[in-house]
DOTI-943643 format. One record per residue (C-alpha): x, y, z. Coordinates in nm, 4 decimals. Each point is the difference from the previous one (the first is absolute). Example, Ala and Ser with C-alpha at 12.3 -4.5 7.8 and 13.67 -1.06 7.14 Angstrom:
REM residues 2
<node><east>1.2300</east><north>-0.4500</north><up>0.7800</up></node>
<node><east>0.1370</east><north>0.3440</north><up>-0.0660</up></node>
//
This chain:
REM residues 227
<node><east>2.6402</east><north>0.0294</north><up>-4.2266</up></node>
<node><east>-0.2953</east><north>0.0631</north><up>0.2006</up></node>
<node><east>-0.1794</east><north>-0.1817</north><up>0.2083</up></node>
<node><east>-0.3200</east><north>-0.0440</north><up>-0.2074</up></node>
<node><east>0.2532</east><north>-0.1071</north><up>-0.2833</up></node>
<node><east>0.1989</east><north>-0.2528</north><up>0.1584</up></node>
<node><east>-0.3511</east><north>-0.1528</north><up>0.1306</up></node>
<node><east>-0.1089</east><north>-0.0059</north><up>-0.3528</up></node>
<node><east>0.3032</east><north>-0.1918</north><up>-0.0798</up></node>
<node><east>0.0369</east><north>-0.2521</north><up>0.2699</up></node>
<node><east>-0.4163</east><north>-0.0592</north><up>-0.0005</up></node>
<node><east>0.1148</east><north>-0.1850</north><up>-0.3059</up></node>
<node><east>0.1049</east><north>-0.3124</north><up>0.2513</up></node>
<node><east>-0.3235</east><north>0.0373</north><up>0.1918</up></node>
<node><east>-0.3062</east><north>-0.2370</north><up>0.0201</up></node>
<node><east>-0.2570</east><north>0.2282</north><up>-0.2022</up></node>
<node><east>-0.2645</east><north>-0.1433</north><up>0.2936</up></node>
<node><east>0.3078</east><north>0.1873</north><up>0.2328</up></node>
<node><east>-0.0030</east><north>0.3042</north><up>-0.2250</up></node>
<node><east>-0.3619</east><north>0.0286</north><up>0.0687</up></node>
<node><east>0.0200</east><north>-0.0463</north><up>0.3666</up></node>
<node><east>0.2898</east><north>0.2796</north><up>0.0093</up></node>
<node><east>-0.2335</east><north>0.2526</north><up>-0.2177</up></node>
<node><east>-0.3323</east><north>-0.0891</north><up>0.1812</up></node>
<node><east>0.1750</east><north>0.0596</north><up>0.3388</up></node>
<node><east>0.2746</east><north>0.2416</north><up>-0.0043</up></node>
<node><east>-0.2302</east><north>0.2937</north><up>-0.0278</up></node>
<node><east>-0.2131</east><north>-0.0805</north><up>0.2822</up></node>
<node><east>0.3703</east><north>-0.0322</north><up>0.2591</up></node>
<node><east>0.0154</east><north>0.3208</north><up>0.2466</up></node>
<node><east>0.2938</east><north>0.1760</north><up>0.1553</up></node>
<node><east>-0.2606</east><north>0.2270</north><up>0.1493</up></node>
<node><east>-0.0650</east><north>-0.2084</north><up>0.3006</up></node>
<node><east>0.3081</east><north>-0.2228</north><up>0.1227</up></node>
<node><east>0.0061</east><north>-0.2412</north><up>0.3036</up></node>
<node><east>0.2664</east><north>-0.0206</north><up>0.2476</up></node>
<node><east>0.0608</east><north>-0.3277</north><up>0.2466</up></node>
<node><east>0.2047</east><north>0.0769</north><up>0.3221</up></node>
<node><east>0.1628</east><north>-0.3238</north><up>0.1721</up></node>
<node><east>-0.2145</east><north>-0.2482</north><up>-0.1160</up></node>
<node><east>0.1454</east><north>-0.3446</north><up>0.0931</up></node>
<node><east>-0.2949</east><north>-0.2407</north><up>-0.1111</up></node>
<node><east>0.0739</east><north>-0.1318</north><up>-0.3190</up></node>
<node><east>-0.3951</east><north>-0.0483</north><up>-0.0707</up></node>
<node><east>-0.1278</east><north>0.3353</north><up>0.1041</up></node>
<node><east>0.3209</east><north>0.1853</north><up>-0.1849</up></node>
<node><east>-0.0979</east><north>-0.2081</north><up>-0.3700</up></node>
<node><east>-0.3672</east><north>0.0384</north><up>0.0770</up></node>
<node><east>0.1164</east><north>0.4152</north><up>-0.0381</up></node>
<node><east>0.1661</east><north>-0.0302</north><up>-0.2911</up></node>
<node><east>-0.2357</east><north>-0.2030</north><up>-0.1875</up></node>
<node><east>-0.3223</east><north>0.2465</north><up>0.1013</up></node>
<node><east>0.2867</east><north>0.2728</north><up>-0.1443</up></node>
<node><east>-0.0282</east><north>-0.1750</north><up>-0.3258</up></node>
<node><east>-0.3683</east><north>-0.0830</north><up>-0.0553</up></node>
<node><east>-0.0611</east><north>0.3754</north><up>0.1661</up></node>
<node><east>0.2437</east><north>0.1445</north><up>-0.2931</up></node>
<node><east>0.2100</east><north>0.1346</north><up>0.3223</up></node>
<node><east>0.3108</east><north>-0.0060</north><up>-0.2213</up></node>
<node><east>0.2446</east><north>0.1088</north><up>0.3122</up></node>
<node><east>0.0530</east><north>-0.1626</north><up>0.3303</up></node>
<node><east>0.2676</east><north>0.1261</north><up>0.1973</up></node>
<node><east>0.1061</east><north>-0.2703</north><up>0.2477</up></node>
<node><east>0.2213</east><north>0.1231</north><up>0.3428</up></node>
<node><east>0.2084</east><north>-0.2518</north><up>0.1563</up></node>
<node><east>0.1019</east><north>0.0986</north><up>0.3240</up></node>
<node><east>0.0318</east><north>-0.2864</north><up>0.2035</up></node>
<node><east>-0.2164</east><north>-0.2484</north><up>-0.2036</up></node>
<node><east>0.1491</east><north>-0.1266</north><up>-0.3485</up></node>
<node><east>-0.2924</east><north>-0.0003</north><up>-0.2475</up></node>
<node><east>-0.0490</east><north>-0.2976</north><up>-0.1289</up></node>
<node><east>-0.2750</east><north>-0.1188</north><up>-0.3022</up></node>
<node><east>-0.1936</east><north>-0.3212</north><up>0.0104</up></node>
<node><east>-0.0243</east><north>-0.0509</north><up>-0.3678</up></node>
<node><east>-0.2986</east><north>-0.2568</north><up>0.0588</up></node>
<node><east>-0.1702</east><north>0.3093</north><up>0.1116</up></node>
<node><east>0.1469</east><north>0.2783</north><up>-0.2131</up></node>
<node><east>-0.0955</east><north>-0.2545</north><up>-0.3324</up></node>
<node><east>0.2435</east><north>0.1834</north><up>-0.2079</up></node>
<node><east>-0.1716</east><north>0.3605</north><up>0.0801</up></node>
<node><east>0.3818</east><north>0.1314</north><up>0.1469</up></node>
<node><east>0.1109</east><north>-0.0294</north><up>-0.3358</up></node>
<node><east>-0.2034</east><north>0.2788</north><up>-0.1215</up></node>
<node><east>0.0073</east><north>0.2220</north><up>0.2716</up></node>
<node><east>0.3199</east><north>0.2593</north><up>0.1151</up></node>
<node><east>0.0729</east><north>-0.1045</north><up>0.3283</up></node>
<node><east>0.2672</east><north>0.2682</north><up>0.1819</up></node>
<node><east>0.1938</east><north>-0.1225</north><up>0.2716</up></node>
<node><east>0.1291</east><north>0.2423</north><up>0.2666</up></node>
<node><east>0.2267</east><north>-0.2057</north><up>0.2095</up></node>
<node><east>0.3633</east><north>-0.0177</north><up>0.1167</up></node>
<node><east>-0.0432</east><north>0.3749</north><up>0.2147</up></node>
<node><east>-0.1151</east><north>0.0642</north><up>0.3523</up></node>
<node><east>-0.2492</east><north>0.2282</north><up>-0.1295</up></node>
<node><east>-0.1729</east><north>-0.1907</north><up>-0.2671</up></node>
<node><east>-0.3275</east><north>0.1371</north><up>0.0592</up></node>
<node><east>0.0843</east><north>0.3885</north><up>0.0430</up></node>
<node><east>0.2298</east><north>-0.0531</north><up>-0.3942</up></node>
<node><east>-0.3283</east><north>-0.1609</north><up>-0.0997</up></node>
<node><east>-0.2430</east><north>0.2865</north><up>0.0941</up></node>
<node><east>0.2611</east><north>0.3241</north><up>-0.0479</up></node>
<node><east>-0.0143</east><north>-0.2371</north><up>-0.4229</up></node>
<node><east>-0.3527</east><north>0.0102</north><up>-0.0052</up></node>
<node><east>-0.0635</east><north>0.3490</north><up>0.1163</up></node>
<node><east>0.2309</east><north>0.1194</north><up>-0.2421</up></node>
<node><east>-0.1467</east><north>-0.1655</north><up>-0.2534</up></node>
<node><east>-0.3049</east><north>0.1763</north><up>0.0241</up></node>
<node><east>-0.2163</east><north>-0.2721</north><up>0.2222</up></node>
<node><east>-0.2030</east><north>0.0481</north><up>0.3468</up></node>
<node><east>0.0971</east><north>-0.2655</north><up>0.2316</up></node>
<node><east>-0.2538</east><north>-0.1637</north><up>0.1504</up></node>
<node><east>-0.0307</east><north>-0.2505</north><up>0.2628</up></node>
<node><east>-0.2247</east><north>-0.1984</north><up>0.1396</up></node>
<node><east>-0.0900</east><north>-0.0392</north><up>0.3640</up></node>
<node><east>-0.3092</east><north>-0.0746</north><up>0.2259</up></node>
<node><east>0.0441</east><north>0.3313</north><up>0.2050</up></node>
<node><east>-0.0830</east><north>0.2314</north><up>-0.2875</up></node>
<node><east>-0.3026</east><north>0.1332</north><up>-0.0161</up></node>
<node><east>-0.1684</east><north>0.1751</north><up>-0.2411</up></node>
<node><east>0.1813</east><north>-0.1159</north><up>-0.3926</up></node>
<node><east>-0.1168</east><north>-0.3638</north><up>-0.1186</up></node>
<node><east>0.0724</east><north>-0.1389</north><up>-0.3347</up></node>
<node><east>-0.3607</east><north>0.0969</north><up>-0.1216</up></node>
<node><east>0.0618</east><north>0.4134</north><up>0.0903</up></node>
<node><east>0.3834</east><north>0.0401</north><up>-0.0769</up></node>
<node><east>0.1014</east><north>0.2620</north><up>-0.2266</up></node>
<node><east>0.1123</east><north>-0.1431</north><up>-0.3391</up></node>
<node><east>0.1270</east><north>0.3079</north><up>-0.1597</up></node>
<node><east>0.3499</east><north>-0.0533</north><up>0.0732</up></node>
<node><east>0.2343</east><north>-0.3028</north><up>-0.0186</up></node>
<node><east>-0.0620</east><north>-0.2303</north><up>0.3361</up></node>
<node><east>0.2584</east><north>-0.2323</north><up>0.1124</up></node>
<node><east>-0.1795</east><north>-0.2471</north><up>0.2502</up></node>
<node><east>0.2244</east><north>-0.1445</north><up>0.2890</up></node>
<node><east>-0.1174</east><north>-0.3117</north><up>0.1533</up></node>
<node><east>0.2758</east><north>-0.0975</north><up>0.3227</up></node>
<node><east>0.0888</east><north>-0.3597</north><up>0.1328</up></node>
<node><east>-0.2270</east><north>-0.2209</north><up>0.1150</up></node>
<node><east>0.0203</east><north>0.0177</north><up>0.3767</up></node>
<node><east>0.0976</east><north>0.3451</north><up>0.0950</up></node>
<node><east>-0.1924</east><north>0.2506</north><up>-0.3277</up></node>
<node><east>0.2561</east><north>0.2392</north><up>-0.1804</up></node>
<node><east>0.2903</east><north>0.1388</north><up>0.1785</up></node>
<node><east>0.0523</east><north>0.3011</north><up>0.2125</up></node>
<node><east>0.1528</east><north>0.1661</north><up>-0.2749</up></node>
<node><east>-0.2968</east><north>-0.0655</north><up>-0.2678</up></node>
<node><east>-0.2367</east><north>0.1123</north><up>0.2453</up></node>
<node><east>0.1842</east><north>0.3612</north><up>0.0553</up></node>
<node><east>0.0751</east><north>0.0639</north><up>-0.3876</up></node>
<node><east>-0.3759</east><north>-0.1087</north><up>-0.0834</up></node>
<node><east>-0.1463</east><north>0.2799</north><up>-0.2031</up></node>
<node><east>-0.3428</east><north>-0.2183</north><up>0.0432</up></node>
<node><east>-0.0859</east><north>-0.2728</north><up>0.2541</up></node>
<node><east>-0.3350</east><north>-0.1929</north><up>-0.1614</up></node>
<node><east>-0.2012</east><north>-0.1971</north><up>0.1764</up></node>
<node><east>-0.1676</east><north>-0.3284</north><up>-0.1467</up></node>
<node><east>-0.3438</east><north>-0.0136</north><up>0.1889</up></node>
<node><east>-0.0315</east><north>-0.3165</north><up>0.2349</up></node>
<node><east>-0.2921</east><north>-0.1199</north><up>0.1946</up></node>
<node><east>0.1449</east><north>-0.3264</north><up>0.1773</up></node>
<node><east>0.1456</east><north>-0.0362</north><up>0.3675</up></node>
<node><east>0.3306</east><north>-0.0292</north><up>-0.1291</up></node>
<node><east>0.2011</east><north>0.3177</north><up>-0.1091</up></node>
<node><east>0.1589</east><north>-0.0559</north><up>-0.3483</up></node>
<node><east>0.0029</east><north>-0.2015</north><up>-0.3538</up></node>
<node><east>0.2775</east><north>-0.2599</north><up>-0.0957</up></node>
<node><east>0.2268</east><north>0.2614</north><up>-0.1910</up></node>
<node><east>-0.0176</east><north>-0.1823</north><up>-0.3426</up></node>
<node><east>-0.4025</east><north>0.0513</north><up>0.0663</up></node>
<node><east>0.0347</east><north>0.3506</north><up>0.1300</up></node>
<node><east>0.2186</east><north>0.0507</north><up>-0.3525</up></node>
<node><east>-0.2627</east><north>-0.1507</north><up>-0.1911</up></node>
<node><east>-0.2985</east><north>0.1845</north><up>0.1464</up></node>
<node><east>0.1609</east><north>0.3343</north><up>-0.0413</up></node>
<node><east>0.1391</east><north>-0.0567</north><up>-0.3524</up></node>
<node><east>-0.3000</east><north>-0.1527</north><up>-0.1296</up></node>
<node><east>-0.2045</east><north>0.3236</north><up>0.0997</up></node>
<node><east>0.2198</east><north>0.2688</north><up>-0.0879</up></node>
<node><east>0.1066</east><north>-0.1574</north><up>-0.3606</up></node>
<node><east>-0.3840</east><north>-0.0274</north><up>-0.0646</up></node>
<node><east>-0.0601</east><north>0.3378</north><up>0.1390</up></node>
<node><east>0.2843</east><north>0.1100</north><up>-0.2284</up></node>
<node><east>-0.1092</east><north>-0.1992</north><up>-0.3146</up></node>
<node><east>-0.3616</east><north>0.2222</north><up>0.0413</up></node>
<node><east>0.1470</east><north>0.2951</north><up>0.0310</up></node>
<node><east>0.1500</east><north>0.2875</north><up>-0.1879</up></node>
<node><east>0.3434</east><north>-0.0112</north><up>0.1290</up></node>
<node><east>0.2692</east><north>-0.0682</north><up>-0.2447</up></node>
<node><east>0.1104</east><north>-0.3268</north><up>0.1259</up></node>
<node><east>0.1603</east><north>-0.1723</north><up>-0.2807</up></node>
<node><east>0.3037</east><north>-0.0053</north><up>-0.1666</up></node>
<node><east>0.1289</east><north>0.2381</north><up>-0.2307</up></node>
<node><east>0.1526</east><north>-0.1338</north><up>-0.3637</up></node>
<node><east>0.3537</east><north>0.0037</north><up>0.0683</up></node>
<node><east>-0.0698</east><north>-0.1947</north><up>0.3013</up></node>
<node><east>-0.2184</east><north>-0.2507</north><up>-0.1430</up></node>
<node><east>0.2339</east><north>-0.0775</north><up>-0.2463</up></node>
<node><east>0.2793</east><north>-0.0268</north><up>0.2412</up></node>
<node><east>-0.1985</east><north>-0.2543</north><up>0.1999</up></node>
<node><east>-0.1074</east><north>-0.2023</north><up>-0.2987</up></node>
<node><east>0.4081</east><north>-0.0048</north><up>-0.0621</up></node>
<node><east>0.0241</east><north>-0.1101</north><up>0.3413</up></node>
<node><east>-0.2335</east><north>-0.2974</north><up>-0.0217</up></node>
<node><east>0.1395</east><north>-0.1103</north><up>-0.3262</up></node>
<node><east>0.3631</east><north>-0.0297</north><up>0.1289</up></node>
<node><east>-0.1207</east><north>-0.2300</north><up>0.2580</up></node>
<node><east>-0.1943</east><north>-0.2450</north><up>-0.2565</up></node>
<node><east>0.2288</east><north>-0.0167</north><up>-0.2933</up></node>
<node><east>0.3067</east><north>-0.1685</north><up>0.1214</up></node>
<node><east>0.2798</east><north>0.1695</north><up>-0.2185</up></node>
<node><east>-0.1513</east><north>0.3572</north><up>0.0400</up></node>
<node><east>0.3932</east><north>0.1525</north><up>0.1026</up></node>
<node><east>0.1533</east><north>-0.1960</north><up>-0.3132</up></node>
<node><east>-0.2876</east><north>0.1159</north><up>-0.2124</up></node>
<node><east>0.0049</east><north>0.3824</north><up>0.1371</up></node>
<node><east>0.3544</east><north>0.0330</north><up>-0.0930</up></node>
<node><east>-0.0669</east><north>-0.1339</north><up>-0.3876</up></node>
<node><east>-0.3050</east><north>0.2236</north><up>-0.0260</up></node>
<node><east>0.2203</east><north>0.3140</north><up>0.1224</up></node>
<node><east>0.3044</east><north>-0.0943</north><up>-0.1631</up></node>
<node><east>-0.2112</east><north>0.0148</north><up>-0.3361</up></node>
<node><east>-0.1673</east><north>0.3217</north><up>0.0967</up></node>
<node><east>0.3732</east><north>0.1328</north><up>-0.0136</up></node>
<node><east>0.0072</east><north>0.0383</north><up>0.3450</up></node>
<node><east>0.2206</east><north>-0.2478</north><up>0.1457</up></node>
<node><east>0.0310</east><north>-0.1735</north><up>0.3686</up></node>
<node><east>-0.1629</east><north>0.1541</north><up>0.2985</up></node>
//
């Protein structure tokens, strides 16, 4: 069965008020910009990310874990984790250099932020192209080996006597602008069918409770057996 199928099915055990919110906001999710959170060990500031992901329609966050664990404050988050795909690249010495080489290949132009660049802002970077935005730990910015396989460093103007954002307000700034830069423009930024349906099949597994049992009945009557 395919995706859009098996949604059909299993949006039979949905809230129609969830049906609606899964229609009204699926098509307006991007995998055309995707954030990225290096070492961030404050609870607060890493959930404050995720849930400007979600109300951005950032549907990717890609979360490195070198020596902090990431960790979400759900009184923070307020449930938006559960709609977003959060990747984990942990358990390697070279976390962030798997991260980037994944990203490049997938088609994306790394880009991270720092006070030392110069001339890109959020307000003049290219949107043509997918962007992944880096934002590094709290203390010390993004790591040596962001800053060498940046393909863009962006600059979020300042005017203050002190020389950088709290990173879950630099991430917000920077989101914000580009997503409603993108949202204006002519750049195909959403998703295509097959992955719209595949994410409405994603959110439904996590709201109906006996999605796996029900799965295997709907397949096993489509003649197709256990997967």
């Amino acid at each position: 069965m395919k995706d859009n199928e098996l949604y059909e099915r299993l949006a039979a055990f949905i809230t129609d008020n969830k049906r609606e919110l899964f229609d009204r906001l699926a098509p307006l999710r991007t995998r055309h910009i995707t954030a990225v959170m290096e070492d961030i060990y404050q609870p607060h500031n890493a959930s404050a990310v995720v849930r400007t992901c979600d109300l951005l329609g950032v549907q990717d966050i890609h979360i490195i874990e070198n020596r902090n664990k990431f960790t979400v404050n759900p009184d923070v988050t307020l449930g938006s984790s559960k709609w977003t795909d959060m990747h984990r690249w942990r358990g390697n010495e070279d976390n962030s250099l798997r991260c980037v080489e994944h990203l490049k290949r997938a088609g994306y132009a790394v880009v991270v932020t720092s006070p030392r660049a110069t001339d890109t802002t959020p307000h003049t970077i290219a949107l043509d192209r997918p962007l992944a935005f880096c934002f590094g730990t709290e203390l010390t910015g993004a790591s040596d080996v962001l800053m060498e396989h940046a393909d863009i460093q962006l600059r979020i103007p300042m005017y203050g006597f002190t020389e950088s954002y709290n990173i879950s307000v630099s991430a917000a700034i920077t989101l914000y602008t580009v997503m409603e830069r993108l949202r204006a423009s002519d750049v195909n930024w959403q998703l295509d069918a097959d992955a719209l349906a595949a994410l409405k099949l994603e959110w439904a597994r996590k709201v109906v409770h006996i999605a796996n049992h029900l799965e295997r009945r709907f397949r096993d009557e489509a003649g197709e057996g256990t997967t």
